[in-house]
N, C-alpha and C positions, 0 to 999 in steps of 0.2 A: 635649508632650514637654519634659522639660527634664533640663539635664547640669551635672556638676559635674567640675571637674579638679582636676590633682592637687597637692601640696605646695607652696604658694604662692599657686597659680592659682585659687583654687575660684571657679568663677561657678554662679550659683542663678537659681531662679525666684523672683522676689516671694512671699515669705509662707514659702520653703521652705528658707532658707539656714543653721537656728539646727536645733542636733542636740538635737531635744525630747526627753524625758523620756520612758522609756516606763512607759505606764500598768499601775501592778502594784497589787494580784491584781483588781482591777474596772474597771469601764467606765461610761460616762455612759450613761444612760438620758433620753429625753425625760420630762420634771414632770408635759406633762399626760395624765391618763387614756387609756391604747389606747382608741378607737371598737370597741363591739364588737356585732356583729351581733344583729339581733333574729330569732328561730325562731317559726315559724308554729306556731298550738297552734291547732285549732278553724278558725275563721272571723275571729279577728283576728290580727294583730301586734303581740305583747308585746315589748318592749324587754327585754333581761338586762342588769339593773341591776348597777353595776359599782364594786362597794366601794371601791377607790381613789377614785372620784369624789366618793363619800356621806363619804370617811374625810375630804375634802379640802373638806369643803361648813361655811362657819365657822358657829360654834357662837353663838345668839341670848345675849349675854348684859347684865346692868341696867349702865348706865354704873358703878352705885354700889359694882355686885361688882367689879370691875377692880383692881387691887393698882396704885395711882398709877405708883409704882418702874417697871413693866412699861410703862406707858402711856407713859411716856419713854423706853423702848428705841429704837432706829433700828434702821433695816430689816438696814443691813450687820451689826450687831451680834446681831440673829438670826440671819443668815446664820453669825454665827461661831458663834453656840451650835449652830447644825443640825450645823454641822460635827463638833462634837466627836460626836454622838451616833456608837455602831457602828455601821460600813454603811451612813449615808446622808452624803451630803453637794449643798449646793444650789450650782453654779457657772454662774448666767447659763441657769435655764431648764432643770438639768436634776442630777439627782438620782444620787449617785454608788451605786451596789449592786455586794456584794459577787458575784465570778463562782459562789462556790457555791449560793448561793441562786437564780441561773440551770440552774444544773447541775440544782436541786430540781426547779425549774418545768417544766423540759425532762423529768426524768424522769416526773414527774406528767403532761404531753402523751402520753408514749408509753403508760401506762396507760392514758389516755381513747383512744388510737388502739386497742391490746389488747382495751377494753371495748365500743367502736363496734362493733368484729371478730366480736365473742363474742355479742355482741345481734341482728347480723344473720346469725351461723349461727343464732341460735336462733328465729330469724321462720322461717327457709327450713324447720327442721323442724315449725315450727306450722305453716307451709302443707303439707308432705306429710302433715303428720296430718290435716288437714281434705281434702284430696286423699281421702286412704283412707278417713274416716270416708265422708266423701259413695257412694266406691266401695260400699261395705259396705250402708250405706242402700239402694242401688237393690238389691240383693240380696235384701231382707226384702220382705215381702207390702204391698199398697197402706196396709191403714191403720195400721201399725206406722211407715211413711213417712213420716203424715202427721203424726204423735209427737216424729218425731225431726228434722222439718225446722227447728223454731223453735230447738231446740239447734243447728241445721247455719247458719244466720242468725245467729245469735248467737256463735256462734264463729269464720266472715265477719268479722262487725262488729269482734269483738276483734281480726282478726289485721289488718285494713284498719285499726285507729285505732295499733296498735302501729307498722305501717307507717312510719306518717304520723310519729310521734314520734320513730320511728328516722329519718327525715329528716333532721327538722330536727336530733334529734343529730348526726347525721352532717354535716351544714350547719356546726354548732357548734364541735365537731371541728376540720374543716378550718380553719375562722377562726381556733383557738387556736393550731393549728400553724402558719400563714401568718405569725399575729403573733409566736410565739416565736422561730422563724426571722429576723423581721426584727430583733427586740428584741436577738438573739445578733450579729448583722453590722456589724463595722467595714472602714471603707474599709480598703483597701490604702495608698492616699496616707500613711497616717496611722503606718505605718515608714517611709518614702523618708526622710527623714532617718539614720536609723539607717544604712542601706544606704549612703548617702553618708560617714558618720564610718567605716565598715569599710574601704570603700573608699580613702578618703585614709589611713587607717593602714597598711595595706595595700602602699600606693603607697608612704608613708614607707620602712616596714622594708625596704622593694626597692629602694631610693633611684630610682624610677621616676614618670613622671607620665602620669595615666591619669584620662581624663575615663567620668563615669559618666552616662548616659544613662538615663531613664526614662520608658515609658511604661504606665501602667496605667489611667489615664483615672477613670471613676468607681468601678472594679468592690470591689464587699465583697466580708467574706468572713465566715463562722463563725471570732468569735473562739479557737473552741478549735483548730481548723484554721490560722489565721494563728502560734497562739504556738506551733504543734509547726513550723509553716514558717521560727521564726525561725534558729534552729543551721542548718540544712540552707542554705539562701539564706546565710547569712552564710561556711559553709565554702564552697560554690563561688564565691561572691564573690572568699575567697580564693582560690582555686587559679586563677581565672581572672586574676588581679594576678601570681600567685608561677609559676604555670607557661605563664600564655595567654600573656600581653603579653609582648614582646620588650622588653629594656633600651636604653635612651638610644639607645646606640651602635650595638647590633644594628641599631634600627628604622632608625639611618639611614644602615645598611650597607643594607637591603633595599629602599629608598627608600620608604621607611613616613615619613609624620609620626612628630615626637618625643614628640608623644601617644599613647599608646594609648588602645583604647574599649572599653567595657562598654559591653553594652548590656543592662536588663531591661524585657520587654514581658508582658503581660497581657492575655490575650483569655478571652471566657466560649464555654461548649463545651457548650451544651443545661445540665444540672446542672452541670457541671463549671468549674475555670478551668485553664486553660493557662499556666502560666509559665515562661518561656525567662530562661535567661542565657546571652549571647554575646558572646565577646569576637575583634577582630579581629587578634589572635595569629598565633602559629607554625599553632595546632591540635592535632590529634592524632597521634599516629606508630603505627599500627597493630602494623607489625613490631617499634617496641623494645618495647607493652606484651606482644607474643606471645614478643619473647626474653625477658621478666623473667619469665612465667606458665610459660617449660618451665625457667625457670632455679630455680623454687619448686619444681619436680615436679607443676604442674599441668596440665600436657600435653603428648604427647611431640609431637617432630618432626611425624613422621606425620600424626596429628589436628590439629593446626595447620595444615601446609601446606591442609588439605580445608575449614578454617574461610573460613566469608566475614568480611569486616571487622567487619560488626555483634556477631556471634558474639564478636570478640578483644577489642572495646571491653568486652563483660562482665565480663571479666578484674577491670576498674577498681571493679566490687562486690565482689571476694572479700576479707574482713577482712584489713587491715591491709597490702593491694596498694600498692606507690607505685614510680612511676619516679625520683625524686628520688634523685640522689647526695648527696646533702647535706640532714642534717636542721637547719632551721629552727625557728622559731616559729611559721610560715606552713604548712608542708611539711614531709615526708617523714616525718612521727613516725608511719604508722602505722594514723591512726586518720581513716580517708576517708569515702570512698563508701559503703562499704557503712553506715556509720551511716546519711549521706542518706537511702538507700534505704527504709535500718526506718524512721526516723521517719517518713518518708513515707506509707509502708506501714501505721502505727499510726494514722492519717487516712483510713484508705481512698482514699493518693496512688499514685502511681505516680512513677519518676525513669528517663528515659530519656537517651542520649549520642548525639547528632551530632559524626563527627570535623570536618566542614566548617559553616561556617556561611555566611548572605548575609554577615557583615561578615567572614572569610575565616577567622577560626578555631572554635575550639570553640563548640559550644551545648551546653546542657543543659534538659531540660525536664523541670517538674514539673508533672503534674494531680493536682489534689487537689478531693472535692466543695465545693461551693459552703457546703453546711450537714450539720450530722450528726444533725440533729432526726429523720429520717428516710429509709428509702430503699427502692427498688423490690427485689426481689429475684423469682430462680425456685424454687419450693418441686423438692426433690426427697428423693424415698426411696432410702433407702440399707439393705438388709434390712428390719430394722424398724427403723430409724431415721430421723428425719427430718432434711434438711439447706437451708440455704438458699444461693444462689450471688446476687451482684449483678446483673441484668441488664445493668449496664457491662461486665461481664467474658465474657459467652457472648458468642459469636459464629453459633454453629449446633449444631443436635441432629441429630446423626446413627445411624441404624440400623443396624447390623451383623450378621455372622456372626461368632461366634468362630472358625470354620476358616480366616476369614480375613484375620486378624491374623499378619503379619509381627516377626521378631526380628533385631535389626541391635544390634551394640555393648554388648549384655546386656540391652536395654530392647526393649518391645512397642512394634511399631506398627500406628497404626488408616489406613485410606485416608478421606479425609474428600473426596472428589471434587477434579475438576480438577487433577488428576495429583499431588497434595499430600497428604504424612502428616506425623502427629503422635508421639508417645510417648503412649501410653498409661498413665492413672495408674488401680489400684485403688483407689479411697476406701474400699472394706471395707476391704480391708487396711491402708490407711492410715491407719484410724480403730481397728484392733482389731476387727473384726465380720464376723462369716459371710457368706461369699459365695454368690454367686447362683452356679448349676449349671446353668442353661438354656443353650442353645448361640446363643441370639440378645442380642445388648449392644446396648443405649441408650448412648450416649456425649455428652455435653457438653463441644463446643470451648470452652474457654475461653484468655481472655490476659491475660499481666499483662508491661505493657513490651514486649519483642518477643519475649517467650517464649509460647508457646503448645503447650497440652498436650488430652487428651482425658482428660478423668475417666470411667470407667464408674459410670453410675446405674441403679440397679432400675426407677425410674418417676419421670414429669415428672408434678409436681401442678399447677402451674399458677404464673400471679404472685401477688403478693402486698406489698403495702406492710406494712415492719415499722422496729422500732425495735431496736438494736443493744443488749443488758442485758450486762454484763461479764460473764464468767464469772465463778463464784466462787474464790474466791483457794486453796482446795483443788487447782484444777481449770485452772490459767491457764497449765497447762505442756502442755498436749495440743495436741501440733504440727499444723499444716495449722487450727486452728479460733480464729475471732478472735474468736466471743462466742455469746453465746444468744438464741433470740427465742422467746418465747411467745406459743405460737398460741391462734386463737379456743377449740378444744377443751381447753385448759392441758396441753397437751403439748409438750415441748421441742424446739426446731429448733436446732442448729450453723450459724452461722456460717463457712462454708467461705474459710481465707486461701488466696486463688487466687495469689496471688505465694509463698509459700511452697510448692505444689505444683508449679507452675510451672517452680521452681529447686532441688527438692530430688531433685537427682541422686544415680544412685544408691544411696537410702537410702529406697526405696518396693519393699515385696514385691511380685511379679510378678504377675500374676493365675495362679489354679489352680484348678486341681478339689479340692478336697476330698475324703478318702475316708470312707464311709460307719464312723461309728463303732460302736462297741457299745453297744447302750442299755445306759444307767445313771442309777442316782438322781441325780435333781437336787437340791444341794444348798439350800436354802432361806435366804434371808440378810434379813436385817431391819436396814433403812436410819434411823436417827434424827437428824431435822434437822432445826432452825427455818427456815430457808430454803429458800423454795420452791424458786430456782433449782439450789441443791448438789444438794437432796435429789432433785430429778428426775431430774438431768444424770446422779447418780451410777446410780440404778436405771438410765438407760438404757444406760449404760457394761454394768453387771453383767448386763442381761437380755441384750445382744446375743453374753456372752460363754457367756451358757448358763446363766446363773442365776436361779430364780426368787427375785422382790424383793417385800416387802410394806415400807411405807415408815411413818412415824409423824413426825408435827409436832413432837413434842416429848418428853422423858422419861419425862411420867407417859403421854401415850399409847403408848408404846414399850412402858412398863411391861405395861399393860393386853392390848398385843397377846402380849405375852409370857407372860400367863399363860395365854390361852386359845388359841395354837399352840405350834407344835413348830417352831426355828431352828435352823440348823445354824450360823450366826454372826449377830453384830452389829456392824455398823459406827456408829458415836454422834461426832455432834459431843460437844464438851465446853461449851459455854457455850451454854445454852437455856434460857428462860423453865419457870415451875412443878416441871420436876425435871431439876436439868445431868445432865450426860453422866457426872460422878464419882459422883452419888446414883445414878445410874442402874445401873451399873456392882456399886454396894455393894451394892446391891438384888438382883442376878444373884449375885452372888458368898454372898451369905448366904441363899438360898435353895437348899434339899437337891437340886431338879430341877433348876434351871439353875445352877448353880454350874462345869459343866464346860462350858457353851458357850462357845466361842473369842467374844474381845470386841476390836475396834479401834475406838479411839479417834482423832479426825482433829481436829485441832485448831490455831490461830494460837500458842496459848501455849508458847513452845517452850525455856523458861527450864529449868535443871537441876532446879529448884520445885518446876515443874508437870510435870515428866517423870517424878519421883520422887512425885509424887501420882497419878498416872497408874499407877503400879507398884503403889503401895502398896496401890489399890483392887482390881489383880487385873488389868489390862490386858496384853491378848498380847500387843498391840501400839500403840504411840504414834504416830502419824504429825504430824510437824512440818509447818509452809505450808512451808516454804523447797524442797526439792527435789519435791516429790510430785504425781504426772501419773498416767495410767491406766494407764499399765503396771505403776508400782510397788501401786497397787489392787488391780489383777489377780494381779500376783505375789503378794500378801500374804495374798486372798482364797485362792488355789487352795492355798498351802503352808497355809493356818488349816480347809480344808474337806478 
């Protein structure tokens, strides 16, 4: 543990008392080669030979070829040339690379986890075909058996040696991940500086002195994860200087030392870390954040007096909450917690509030995963869609009756045993999607912070390790979902943001029956996208709202589907390889049969240019990245059909 005070005073730990640099946009990597595992093929162990090693193995050359000039370089004088090249640099053992070329490697891991995936759904259906083949065989007459047994061996043999090589993939796999993982992770130590300069500035503008304490010991973290921790740590940093710590005077009106303390600890939590900040302050005042929350119109009298403490401390995430009389530099401007919160949240963290602490005033705690190379997840269906939930975040699966779900305050509630109910959220409805009409619900407790809700699911698939794929920037405004995952069958999974469902009071349709409507044509809509993940996500958007989707990679195949069906619309990126979205478009518009099909257009390019190019070719409609989520898809689809 070591501490630092305030304005005047700072005392440090050996090696930690100088406010270092922070490392922008890369990180050191170790020079030599990762060790990387050898896969069993056969009866030996082949080593996987490992290109950095071979890149790095010096090259035989005649003394004679050597360029004299070079033969006189010194080693430091190398070191300066490495330095210049882009993206690497040598400092003492260790090789400077840029973070996006990590971000590459990282996504290239989660394909090889994707294809691992996809390799062994596809052994499990070679053994049910050799399963049924064999069934079928005892079926037929003895020597038609005896025919078919050498094909029933031989196709044993193939699915046991496949086996065997999905192995050691899998084997393979796991190493890359292990390594990329550790390849991403810097210490925590490696801000406590930073934390200390915030701190004593902090102290400065308060004309207060406040020693900062730390302990975090050896724990890393996922660099991507530590630089979204840095604003959040640094605002409660502040707030526990500008609002924990009591002034000179006060402290020693209360007979406090004329120090105050911060205190920040770090502990690991299975995947996770745990980070607390606590300061031994005033604390929290429960009743002035519940008079400034009924003084906003966020809750009346009533609902207040019925709130327990934890509940009033929430107050302190609603945008732009502050008890401060007085705006600072430090405080009161506005812009708090609830930032913490999201960026936390954009980590798969969490930010929780203790009004008490062991050092008597406030704590604040942040869990955030260790790494985001990858994570455990529960598959569930949602009509026909698929969803994924964190395994951090369920608590219990509960079965139900719909008769007997309770209503209290406009919201459902589920009884989840042990005398305790939740709020019930529909995720169909949440998501846009048809609901289930059985009178028996699947429910999934989940929690995020001390909020806890029950989402209703159709069906539990099971776990599943996946990798987190951004939604597409079409697609990045669909609340409650924080990304995509593709599954072994290449089908799309959501991402469920359990803290957005959590807190999204409400502004969630209630669950219902649906009334049986009037069959009618379905209108038929043809999807055109070079990316796999839009062009999925979107079919799954438009199938669950009723539409049938035929989908196309790219323009000219768009085209081809066009001549030989019937569309009742087209949805077309604009920028796609062999024929864009504008050719494509001119191509519909100049032909005598499709000329009158409704055509949207969905596109990043959102300049007057290309909005006016977009017209000129005949487009019904333009859709810009900046505002566009699935409702305005839906709207745009059902007014164009």
């Amino acid at each position: 543990t070591t501490s630092d005070s305030g304005p005047g005073e700072a005392v440090h730990a050996a090696g930690a008392d100088r406010d270092e640099p922070v490392a922008e946009p890369g990180f050191e990597m170790p020079s030599e080669p990762l060790p990387m595992p050898a896969v069993a093929r056969g009866e030996d162990q082949r080593a996987v030979s490992d290109p950095v090693a071979a890149a790095n193995e010096p090259e035989q050359l005649d003394s004679e070829s050597v360029d004299p000039t070079l033969a006189e370089r010194t080693e430091s004088q190398d070191d300066e040339a490495m330095a210049q090249v882009p993206g690497r640099r040598v400092q003492g053992g260790s090789v400077r690379v840029e973070t996006e070329r990590l971000d590459r490697l990282m996504g290239y891991t989660g394909e090889l986890l994707i294809t691992h995936a996809r390799q062994r759904a596809r052994n499990e259906r070679y053994s049910a075909f050799a399963e049924a083949f064999r069934s079928a065989q005892r079926q037929l007459p003895l020597e038609e058996q005896a025919t078919l047994s050498r094909l029933a061996k031989q196709l044993d043999d193939l699915i046991l040696a496949d086996q065997k090589e999905l192995r050691g993939f899998g084997y393979l796999t796991e190493e890359i991940e292990s390594a990329m993982k550790q390849v991403r992770m810097v210490p925590l130590a490696g801000v406590v500086a930073q934390w200390r300069r915030i701190t004593r500035e902090a102290a400065q503008e308060c004309e207060k002195s406040v020693v900062l304490d730390v302990d975090v010991g050896s724990i890393e973290l996922d660099k991507h994860v530590l630089d979204a921790l840095r604003d959040p740590i640094m605002h409660v940093l502040r707030n526990a200087v500008a609002h924990g710590v009591e002034s000179p005077t006060e402290r020693q009106r209360l007979g406090k030392p004329a120090k105050g303390r911060v205190l920040i600890e770090a502990r690991m939590r299975g995947a996770q870390v745990e980070l607390t900040v606590s300061d031994d302050g005033r604390g929290l005042d429960a009743g002035i954040i519940g008079r400034k929350a009924q003084e906003r119109g966020m809750v009346t009298a009533a609902e207040l007096s019925q709130m327990p403490r934890e509940e009033v401390l929430e107050f302190l995430f609603a945008p732009g909450f502050s008890t401060a009389t007085a705006v600072s530099e430090l405080s009161g401007r506005g812009v708090g917690m609830d930032v913490v919160r999201r960026q936390a949240q954009e980590v798969g963290g969490e930010v929780t509030i203790e009004a008490t602490s062991a050092l008597g005033g406030a704590s604040f705690r942040l869990v955030v995963p260790l790494s985001l190379v990858s994570n455990r997840g529960l598959l569930v269906r949602i009509g026909e869609a698929t969803a994924v939930i964190g395994v951090n975040e369920v608590e219990r699966i509960v079965r139900t009756d719909r008769a007997s779900l309770r209503r209290a305050g406009g919201e459902q509630l589920v009884d989840i045993g042990e005398s305790h109910s939740v709020v019930l959220r529909s995720l169909s409805a949440m998501l846009g999607m048809e609901e289930s009409s059985g009178s028996e619900l699947l429910v999934a407790v989940v929690s995020s912070g001390r909020s806890r809700v029950g989402l209703a699911v159709s069906e539990i698939l099971g776990e599943a390790q996946y990798v987190t794929q951004r939604l597409p920037w079409n697609l990045e405004h669909i609340d409650g979902v924080q990304g995509a995952v593709i599954l072994p069958d290449g089908t799309l999974a959501l991402v469920l943001d359990v803290a957005y469902m959590a807190q999204a009071r409400g502004q969630v349709v209630p669950l219902r029956l649906k009334d049986r409507q009037v069959e009618r044509k379905v209108p038929k809509v043809l999807v055109v996208d070079d990316s796999v993940t839009s062009r999925t996500l979107e079919r799954n958007i438009l199938q669950s709202a009723g539409y049938e989707v035929v989908t196309a990679r790219d323009g000219e195949e768009g085209w081809k589907f066009l001549q030989d069906n019937a569309f009742d619309l087209v949805v077309s990126d604009v920028e796609m390889p062999r024929c864009t979205g504008l050719e494509l478009a001119g191509r519909i518009r100049g032909n005598d049969r499709l000329k009158d099909i409704p055509l949207v257009l969905v596109t990043s390019l959102g300049s007057e240019e290309d909005i006016a190019a977009g017209a000129r070719v005949g487009a019904d409609e333009y859709i810009v990245k900046g505002r566009f989520d699935q409702k305005q898809l839906l709207e745009v689809v059902a007014r164009l059909t």
